[in-house]
VEXKELO-247405 format. One record per residue (C-alpha): x, y, z; chain. Coordinates in steps of 0.1 Angstrom, whole numbers, padded with zeros to 4 digits, m for minus. Example, Ala and Ser with C-alpha at 12.3 -4.5 7.8 and 13.67 -1.06 7.14 Angstrom:
BEGIN
[[0123 m0045 0078] 'A']
[[0137 m0011 0071] 'A']
REM end
This chain:
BEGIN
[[m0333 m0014 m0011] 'A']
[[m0318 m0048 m0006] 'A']
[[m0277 m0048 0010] 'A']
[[m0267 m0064 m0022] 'A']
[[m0282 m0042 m0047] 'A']
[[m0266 m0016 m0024] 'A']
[[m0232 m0035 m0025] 'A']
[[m0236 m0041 m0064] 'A']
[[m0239 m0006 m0069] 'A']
[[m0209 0008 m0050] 'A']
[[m0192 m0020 m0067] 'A']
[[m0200 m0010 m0098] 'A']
[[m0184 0027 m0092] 'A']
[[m0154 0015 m0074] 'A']
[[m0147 m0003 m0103] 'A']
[[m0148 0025 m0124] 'A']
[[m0116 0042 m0100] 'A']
[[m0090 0021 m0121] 'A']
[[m0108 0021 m0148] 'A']
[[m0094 0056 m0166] 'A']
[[m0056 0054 m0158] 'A']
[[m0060 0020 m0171] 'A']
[[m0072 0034 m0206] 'A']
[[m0046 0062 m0201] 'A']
[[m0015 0040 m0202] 'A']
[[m0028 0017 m0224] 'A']
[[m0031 0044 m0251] 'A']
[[m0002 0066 m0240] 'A']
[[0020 0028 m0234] 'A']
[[0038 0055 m0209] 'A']
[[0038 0043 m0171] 'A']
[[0068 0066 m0167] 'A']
[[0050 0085 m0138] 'A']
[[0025 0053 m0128] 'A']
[[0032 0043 m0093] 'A']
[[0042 0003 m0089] 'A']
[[0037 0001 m0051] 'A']
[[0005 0015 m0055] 'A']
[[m0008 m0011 m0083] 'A']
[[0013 m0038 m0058] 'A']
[[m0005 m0027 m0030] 'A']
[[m0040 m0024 m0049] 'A']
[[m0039 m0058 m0062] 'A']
[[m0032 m0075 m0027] 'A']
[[m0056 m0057 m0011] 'A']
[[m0082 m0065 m0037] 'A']
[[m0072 m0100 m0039] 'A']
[[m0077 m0105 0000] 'A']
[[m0112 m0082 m0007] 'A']
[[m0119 m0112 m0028] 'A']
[[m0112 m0140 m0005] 'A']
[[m0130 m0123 0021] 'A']
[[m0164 m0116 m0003] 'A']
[[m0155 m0157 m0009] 'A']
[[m0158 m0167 0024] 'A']
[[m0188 m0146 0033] 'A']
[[m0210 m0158 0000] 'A']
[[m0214 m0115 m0013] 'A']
[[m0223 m0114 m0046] 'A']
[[m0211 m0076 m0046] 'A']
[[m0180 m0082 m0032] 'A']
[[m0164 m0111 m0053] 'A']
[[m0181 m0095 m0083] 'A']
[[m0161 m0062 m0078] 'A']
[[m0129 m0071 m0062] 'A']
[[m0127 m0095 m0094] 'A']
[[m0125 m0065 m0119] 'A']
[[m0110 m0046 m0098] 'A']
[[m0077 m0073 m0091] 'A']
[[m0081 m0073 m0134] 'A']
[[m0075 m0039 m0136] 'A']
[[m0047 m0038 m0113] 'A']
[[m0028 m0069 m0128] 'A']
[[m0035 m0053 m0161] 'A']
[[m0017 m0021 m0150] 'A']
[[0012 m0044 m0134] 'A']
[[0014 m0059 m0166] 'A']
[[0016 m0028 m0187] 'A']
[[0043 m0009 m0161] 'A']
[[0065 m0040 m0162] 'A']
[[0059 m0041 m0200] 'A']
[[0066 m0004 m0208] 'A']
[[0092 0005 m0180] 'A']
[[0119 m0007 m0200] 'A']
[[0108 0016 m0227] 'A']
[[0101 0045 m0208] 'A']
[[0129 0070 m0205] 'A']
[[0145 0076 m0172] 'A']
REM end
C-alpha cells in the first residue's frame, strides 16, 4: 500500500475525532463544559500540521489538517458565540 493512501486514510479518521463534539454543540448551542484551551491549542497545532504538510508537498497531510483546523475554528466560533449565553 502506497504512504499516501496510508496517510489519507488515518487522515480521514483523525478527522472524524472533532467531528461529534462539533455536532454536539452545534445542536445543544451549549459549550458551557467545552474546553477553550483545548480548541486554542488544537487549532495551532493543526495549523502548524498544515504548514508543515505544505512545505513537505503531503497530500494527506494538508488535506487533513485543513478540516481538521475547520473543525476547531468552528468550535472556537461557537464557544465564543454561546459563552455569553451559557449560564455560569
Amino acid at each position: 500500500m502506497n504512504n499516501e493512501v496510508v496517510g489519507i486514510i488515518a487522515g480521514a479518521l483523525s478527522c472524524t475525532t472533532f467531528l461529534p463534539q462539533v455536532v454536539k454543540t452545534w445542536k445543544s448551542k451549549s459549550t458551557k463544559d467545552v474546553s477553550l484551551a483545548m480548541f486554542l491549542i488544537a487549532s495551532l497545532g493543526t495549523s502548524l500540521w498544515l504548514y508543515y504538510g505544505i512545505l513537505i508537498h503531503s497530500i494527506s497531510i494538508i488535506g487533513t489538517n485543513i478540516i481538521v483546523l475547520i473543525f476547531s475554528l468552528t468550535m472556537l466560533y461557537l464557544i465564543f458565540k454561546n459563552r455569553r449565553k451559557d449560564p455560569e
